[in-house]
Structures are given as structure tokens and as C-alpha cells.
OpenMM code with the backbone's topology and positions (N, CA, C; nanometers):
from openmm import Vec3, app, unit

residues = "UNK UNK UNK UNK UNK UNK UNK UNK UNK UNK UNK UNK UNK UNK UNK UNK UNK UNK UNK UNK UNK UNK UNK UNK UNK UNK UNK UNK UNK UNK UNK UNK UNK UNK UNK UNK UNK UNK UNK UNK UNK UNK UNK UNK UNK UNK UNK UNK UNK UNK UNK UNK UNK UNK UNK UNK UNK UNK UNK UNK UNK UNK UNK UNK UNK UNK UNK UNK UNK UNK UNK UNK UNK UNK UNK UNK UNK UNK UNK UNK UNK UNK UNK UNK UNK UNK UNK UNK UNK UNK UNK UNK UNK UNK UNK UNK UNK UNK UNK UNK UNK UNK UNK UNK UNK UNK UNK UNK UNK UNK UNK UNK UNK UNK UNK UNK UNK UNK UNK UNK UNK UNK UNK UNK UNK UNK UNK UNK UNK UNK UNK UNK UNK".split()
positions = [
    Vec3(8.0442, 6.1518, 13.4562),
    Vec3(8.1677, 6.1947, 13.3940),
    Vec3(8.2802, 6.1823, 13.4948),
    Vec3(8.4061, 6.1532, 13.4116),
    Vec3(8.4870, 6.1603, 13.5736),
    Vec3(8.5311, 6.3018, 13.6602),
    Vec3(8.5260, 6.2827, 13.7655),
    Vec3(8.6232, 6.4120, 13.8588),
    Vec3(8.7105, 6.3559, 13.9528),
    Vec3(8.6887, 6.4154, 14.0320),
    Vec3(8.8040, 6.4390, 14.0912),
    Vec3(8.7287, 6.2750, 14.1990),
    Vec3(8.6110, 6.2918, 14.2463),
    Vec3(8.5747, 6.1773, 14.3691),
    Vec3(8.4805, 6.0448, 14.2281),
    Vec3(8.4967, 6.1047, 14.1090),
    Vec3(8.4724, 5.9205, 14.0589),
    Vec3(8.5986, 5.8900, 13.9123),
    Vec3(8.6200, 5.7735, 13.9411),
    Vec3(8.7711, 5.7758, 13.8708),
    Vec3(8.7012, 5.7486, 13.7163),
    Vec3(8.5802, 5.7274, 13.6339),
    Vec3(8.5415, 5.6880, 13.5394),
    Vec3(8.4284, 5.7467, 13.4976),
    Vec3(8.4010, 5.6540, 13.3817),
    Vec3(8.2606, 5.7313, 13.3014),
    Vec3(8.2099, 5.5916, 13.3407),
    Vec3(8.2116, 5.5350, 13.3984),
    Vec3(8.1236, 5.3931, 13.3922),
    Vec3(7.9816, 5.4115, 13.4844),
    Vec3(7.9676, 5.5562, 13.5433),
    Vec3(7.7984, 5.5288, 13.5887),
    Vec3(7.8686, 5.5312, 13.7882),
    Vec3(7.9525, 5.5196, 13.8110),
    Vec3(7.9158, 5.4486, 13.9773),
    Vec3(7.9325, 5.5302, 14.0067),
    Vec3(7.8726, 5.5394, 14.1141),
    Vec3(7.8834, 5.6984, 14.2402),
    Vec3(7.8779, 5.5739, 14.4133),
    Vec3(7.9322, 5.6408, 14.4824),
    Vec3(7.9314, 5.5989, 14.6011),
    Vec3(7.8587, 5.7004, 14.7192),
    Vec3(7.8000, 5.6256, 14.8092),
    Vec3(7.7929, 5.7222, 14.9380),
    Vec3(7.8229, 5.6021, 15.1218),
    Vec3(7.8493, 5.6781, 15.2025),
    Vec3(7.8206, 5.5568, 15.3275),
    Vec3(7.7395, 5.5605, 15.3946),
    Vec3(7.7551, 5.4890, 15.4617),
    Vec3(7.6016, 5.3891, 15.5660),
    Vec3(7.6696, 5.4117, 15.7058),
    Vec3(7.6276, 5.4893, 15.7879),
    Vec3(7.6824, 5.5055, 15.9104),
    Vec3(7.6987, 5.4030, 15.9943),
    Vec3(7.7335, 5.3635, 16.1136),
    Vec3(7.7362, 5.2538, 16.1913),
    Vec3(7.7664, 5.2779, 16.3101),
    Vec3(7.7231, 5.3007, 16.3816),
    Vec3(7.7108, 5.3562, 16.5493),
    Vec3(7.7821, 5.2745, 16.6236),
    Vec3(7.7197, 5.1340, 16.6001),
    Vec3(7.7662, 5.0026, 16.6982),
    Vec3(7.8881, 4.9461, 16.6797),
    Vec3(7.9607, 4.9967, 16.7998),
    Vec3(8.1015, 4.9358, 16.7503),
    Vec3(8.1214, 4.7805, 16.7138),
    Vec3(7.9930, 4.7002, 16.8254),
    Vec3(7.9990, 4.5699, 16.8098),
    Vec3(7.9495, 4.5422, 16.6580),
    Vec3(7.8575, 4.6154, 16.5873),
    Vec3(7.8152, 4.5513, 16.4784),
    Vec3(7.9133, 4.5643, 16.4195),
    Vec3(7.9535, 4.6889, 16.4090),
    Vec3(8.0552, 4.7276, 16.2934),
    Vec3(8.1628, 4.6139, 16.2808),
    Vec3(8.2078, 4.5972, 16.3952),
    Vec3(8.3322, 4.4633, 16.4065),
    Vec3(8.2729, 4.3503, 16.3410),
    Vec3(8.1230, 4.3297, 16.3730),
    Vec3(8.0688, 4.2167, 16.2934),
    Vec3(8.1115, 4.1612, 16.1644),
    Vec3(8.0667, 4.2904, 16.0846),
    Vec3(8.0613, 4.3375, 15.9882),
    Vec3(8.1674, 4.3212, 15.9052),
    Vec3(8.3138, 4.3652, 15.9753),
    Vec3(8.4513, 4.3854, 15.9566),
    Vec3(8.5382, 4.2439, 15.9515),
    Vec3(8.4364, 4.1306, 16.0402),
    Vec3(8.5150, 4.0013, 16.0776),
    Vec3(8.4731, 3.9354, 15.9291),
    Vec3(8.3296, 3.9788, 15.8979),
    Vec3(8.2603, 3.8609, 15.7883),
    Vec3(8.3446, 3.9597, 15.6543),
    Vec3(8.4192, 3.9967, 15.6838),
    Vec3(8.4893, 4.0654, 15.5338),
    Vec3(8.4705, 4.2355, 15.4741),
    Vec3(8.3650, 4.2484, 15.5272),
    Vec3(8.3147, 4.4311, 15.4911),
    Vec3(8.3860, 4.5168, 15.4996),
    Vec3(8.4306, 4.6150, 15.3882),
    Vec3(8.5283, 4.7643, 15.4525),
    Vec3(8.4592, 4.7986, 15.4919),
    Vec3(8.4414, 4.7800, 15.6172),
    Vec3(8.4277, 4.8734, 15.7329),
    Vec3(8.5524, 4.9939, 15.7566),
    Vec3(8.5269, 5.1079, 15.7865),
    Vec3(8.6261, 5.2004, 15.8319),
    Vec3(8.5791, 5.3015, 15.9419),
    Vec3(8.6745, 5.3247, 16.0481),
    Vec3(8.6070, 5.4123, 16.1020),
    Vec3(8.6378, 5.5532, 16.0872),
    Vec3(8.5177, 5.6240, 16.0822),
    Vec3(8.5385, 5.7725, 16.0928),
    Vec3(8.6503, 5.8458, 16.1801),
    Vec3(8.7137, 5.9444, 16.1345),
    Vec3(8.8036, 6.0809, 16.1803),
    Vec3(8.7158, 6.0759, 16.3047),
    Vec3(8.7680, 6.0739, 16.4370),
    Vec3(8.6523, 6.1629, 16.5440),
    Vec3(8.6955, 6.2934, 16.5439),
    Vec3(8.5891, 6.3603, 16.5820),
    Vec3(8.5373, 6.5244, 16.6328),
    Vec3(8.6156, 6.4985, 16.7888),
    Vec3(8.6581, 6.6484, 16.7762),
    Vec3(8.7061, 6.6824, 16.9120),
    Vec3(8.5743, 6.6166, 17.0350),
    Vec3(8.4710, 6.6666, 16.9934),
    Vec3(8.3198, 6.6417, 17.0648),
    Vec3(8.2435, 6.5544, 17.0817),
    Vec3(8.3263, 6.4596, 17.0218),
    Vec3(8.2647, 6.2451, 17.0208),
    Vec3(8.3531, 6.2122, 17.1274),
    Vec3(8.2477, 6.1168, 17.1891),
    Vec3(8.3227, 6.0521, 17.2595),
    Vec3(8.3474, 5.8956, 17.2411),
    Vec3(8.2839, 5.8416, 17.1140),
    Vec3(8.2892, 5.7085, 17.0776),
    Vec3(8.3723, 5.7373, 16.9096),
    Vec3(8.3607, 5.6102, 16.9045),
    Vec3(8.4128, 5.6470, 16.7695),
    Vec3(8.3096, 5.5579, 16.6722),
    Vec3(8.3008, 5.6249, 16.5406),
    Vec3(8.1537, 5.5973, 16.4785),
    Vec3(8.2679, 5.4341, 16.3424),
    Vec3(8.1767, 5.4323, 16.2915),
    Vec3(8.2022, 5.3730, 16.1797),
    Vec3(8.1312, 5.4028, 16.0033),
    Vec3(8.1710, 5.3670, 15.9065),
    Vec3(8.1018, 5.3888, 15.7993),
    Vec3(8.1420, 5.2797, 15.6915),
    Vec3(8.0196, 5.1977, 15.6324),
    Vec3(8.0365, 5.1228, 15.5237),
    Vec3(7.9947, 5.2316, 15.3421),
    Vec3(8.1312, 5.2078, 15.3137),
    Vec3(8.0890, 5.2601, 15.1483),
    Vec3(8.0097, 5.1718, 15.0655),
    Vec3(7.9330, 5.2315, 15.0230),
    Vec3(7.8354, 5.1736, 14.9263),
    Vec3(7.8336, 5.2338, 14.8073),
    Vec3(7.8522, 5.1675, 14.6930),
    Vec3(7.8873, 5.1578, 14.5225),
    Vec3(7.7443, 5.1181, 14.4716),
    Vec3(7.6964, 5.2747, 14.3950),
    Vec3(7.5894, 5.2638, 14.3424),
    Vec3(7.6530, 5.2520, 14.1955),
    Vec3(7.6235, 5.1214, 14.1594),
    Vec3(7.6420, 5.0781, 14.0248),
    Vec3(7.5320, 5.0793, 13.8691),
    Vec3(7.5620, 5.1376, 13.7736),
    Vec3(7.4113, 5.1228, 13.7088),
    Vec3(7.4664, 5.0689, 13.6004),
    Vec3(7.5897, 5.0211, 13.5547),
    Vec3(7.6854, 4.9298, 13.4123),
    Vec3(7.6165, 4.7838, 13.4128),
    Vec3(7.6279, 4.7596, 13.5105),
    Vec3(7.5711, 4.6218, 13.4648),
    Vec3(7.4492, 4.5558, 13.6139),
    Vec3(7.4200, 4.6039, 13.7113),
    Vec3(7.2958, 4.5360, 13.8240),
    Vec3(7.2584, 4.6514, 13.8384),
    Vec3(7.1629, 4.7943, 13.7419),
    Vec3(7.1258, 4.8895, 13.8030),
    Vec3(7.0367, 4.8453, 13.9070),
    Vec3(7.0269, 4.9828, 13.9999),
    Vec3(6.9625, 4.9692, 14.1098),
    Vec3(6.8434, 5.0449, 14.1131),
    Vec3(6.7155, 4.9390, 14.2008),
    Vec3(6.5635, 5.0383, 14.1824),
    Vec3(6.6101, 5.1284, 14.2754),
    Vec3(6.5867, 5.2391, 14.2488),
    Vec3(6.6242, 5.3649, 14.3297),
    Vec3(6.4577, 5.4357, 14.2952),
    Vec3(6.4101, 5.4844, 14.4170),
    Vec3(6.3055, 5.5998, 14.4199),
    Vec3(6.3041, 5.6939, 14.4683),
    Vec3(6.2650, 5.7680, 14.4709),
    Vec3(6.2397, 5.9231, 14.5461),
    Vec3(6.0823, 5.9204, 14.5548),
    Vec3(6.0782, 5.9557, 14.7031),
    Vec3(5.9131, 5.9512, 14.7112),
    Vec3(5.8969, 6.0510, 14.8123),
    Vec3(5.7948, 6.1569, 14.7556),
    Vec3(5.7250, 6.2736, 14.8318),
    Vec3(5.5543, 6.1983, 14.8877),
    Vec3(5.5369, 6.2918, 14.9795),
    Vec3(5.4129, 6.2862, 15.0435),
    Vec3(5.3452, 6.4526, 14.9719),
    Vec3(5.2366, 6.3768, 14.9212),
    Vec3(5.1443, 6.5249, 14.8777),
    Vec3(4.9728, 6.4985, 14.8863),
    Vec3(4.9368, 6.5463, 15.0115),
    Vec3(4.7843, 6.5298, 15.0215),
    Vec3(4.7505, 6.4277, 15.0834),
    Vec3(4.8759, 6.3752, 15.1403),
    Vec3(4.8232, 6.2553, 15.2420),
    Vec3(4.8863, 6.1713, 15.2295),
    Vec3(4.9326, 6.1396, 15.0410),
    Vec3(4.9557, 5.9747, 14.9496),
    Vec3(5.0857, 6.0203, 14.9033),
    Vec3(5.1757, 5.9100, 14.9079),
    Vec3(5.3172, 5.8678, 14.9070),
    Vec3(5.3253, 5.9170, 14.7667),
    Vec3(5.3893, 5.9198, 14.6649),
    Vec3(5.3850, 5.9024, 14.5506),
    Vec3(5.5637, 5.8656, 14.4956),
    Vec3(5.5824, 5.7773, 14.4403),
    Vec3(5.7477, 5.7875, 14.3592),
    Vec3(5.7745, 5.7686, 14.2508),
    Vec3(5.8882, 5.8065, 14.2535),
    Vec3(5.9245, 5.8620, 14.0869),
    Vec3(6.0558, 5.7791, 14.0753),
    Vec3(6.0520, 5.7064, 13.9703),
    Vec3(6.1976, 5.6213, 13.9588),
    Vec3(6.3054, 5.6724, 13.9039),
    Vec3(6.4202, 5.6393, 13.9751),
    Vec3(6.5073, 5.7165, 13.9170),
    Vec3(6.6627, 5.6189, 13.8368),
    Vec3(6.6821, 5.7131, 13.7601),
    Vec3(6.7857, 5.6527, 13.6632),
    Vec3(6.9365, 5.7086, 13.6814),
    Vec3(7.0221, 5.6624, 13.5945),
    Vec3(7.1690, 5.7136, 13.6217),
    Vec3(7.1620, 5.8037, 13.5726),
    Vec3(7.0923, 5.9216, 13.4753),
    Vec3(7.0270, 6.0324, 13.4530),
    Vec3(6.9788, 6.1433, 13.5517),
    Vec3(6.9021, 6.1079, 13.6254),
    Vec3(6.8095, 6.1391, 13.7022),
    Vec3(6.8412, 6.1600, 13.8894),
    Vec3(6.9449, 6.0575, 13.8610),
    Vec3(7.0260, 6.0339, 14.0301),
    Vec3(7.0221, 6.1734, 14.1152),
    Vec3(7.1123, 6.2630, 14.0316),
    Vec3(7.1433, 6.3786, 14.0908),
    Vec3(7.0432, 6.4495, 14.1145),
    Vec3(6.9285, 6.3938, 14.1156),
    Vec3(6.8579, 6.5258, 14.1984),
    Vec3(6.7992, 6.4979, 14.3400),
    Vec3(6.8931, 6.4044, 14.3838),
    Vec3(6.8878, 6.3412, 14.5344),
    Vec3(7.0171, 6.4189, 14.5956),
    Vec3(7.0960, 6.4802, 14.5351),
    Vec3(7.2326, 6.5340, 14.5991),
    Vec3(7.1709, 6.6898, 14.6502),
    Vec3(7.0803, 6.7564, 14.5964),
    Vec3(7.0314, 6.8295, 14.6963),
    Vec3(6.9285, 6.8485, 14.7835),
    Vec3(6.8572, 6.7028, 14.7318),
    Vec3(6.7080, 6.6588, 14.7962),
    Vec3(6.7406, 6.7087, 14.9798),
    Vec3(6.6116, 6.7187, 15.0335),
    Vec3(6.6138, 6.7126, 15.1752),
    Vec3(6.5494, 6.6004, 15.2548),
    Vec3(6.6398, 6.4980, 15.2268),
    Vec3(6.5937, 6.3425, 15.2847),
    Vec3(6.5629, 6.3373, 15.4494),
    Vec3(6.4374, 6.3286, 15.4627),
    Vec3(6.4074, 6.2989, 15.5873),
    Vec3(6.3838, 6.1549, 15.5990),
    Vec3(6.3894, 6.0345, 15.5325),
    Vec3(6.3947, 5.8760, 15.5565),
    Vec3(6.4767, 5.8243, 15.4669),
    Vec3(6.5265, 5.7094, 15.4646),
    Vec3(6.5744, 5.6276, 15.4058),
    Vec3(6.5883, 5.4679, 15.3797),
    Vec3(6.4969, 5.3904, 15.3048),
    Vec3(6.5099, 5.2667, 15.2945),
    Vec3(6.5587, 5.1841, 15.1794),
    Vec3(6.7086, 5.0752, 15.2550),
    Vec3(6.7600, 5.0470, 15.1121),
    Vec3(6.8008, 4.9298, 15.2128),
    Vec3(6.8852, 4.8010, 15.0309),
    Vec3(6.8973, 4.6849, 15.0483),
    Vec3(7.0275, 4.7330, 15.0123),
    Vec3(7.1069, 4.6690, 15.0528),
    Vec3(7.2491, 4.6361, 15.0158),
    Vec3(7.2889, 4.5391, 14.9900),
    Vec3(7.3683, 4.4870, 14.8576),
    Vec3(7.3645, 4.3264, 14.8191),
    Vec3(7.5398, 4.3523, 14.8473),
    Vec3(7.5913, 4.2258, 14.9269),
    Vec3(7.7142, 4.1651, 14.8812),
    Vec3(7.7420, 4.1561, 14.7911),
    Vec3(7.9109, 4.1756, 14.7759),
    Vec3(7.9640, 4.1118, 14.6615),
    Vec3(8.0918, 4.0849, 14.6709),
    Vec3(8.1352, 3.9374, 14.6960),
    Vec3(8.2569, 3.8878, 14.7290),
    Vec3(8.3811, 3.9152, 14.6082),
    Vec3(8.4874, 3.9027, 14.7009),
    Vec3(8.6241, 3.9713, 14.5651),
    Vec3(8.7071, 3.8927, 14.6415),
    Vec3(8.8299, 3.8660, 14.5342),
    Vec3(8.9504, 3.7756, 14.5867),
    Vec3(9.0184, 3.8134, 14.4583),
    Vec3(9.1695, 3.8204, 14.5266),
    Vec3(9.2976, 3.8801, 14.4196),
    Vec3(9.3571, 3.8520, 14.4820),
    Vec3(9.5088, 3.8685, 14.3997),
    Vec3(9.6410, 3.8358, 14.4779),
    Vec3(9.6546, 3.8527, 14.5811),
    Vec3(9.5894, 4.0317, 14.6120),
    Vec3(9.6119, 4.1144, 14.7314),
    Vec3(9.5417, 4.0949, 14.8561),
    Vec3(9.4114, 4.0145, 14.8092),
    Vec3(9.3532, 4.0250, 14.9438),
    Vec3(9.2198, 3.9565, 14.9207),
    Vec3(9.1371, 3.9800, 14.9809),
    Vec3(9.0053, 3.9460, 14.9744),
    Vec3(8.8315, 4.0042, 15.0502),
    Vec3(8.7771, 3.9853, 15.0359),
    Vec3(8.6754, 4.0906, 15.1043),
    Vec3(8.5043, 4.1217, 15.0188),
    Vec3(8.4581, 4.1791, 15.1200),
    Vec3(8.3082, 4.1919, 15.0661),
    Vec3(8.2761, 4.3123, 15.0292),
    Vec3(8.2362, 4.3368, 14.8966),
    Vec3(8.1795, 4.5195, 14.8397),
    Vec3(8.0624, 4.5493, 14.8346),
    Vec3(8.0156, 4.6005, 14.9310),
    Vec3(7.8538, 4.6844, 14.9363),
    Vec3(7.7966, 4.7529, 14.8114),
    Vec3(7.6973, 4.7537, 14.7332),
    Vec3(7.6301, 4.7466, 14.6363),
    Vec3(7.5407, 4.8061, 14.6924),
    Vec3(7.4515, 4.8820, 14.5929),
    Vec3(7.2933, 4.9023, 14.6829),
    Vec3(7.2356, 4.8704, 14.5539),
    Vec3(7.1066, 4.7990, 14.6075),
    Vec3(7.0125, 4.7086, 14.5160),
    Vec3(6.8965, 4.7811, 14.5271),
    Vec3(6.8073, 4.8338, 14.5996),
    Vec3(6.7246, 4.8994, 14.6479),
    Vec3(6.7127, 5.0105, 14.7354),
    Vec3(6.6474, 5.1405, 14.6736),
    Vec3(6.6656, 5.2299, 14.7939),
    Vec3(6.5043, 5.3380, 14.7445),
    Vec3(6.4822, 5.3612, 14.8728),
    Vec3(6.3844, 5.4637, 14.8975),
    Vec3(6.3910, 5.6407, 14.9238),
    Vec3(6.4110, 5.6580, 14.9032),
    Vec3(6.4822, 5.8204, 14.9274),
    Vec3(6.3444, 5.9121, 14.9634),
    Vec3(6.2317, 5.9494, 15.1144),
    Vec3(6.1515, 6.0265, 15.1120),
    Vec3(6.2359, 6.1288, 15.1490),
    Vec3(6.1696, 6.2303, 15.0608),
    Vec3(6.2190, 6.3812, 15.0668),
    Vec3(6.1251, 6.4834, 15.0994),
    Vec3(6.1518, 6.5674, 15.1587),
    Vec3(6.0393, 6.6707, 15.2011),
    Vec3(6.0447, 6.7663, 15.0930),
    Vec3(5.9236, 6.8073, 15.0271),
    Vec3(5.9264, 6.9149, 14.9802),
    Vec3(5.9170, 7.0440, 14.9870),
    Vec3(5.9387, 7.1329, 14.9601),
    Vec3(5.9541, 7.3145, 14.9783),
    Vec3(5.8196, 7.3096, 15.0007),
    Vec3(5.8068, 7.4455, 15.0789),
    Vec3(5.6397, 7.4780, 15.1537),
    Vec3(5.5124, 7.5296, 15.0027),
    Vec3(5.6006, 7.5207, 14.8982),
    Vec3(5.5090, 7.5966, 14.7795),
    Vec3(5.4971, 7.4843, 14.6683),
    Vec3(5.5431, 7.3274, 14.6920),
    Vec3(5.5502, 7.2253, 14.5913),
    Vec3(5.3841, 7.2011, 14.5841),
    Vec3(5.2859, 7.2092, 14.6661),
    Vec3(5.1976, 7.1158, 14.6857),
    Vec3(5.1179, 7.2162, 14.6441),
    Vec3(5.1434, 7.3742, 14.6280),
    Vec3(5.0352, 7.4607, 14.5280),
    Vec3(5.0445, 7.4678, 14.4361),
    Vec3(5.2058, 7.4205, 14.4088),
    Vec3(5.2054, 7.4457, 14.2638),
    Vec3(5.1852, 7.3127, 14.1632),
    Vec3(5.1724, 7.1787, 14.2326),
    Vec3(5.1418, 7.0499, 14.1683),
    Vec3(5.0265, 7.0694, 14.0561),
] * unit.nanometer
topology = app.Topology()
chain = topology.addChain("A")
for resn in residues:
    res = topology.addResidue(resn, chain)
    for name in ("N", "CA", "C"):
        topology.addAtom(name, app.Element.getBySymbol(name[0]), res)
């Protein structure tokens, strides 16, 4: 639905991808990527970077999973533009995802938009999930 941080009903939510390396980040920034860098903290002494990434589900949804460990074995659960939000209070201890390009050109300018195509989301579960399975 829209608010205040998504301008539509069309499904997209965004989050970013940190970037430590100033050299990559510039990489990144030369081949077209909004790249931006983070506000620093009084308490940094570098300055970080962050790529936004546009989780789209209108037209290239994305395999998105959430996967717990219970009894040893991985297990995941797929998730939908339904279903998303219950990663916004998950307690993600890993993360594995693909990010697809996607080139743009307009009057104004031109440049590359981060997409995520694939992502893994392991989450730890509360100390009482695995008695009560």
C-alpha cells in the first residue's frame, strides 16, 4: 500500500547493500550504479557506501526464501509479495542474493538499477520454535 517510504501500490519495496570498499564502490559508480555514500558517524573513520536495491514483484518477481535450521536440516519457505513482511522483523543472521542490472536512459541522464532476482534470508529462530514445531 502506499506510505510515506513507497510512493505506490505497485508491489516494490527497497532495501541497501552495504559497500565497505571505497575502491569497489567507485567501481561500481564508474560502470553506472547509484552508488551513494552513507551520512558518517562522528565514530567512522572511513566513509561507507550503499547500493539501493528495488524488490520488484509487478512484473520479474523475485525467488525470495527464508530458511531456518531445525534439527540439523536447512528448511525454506518461499516467499511472496504477501508474505515479504515477515522478514522486516526476522533476525537474519546470513544473507544470499543475486542482483540483476537494469539499464535506463532519459532525457535526464542515464544509469544502472539494482533489482534483486534471488535472495536467501537464514533467520534464527526464538529458543522455543523447535519445541513447538
Amino acid at each position: 500500500r502506499p506510505t510515506k517510504y513507497s510512493r505506490d501500490d505497485n508491489g516494490a519495496r527497497t532495501f541497501s547493500v552495504l559497500i565497505s570498499d571505497e575502491d569497489e564502490a567507485q567501481k561500481l559508480k564508474d560502470d553506472g550504479w547509484n552508488i551513494r555514500p552513507l551520512r558518517p558517524r562522528p565514530e567512522d573513520e572511513t566513509i561507507q557506501y550503499h547500493l539501493p536495491v528495488e524488490v520488484q514483484f509487478k512484473f520479474y518477481p523475485p525467488e525470495i526464501f527464508m530458511v531456518v535450521k531445525r534439527n540439523g536440516d536447512y528448511h525454506k519457505t518461499k516467499l511472496d509479495q504477501d508474505s515479504i513482511d515477515s522478514l522486516d522483523y526476522a533476525d537474519i543472521i546470513d544473507i544470499d542474493l543475486i542482483i540483476r542490472p537494469r539499464e535506463w536512459d532519459n532525457p535526464n541522464g542515464s544509469g544502472v538499477k539494482a533489482y534483486l532476482k534471488t535472495a536467501y534470508f537464514v533467520v534464527q529462530q526464538d529458543r522455543f520454535a523447535s519445541k513447538y514445531d
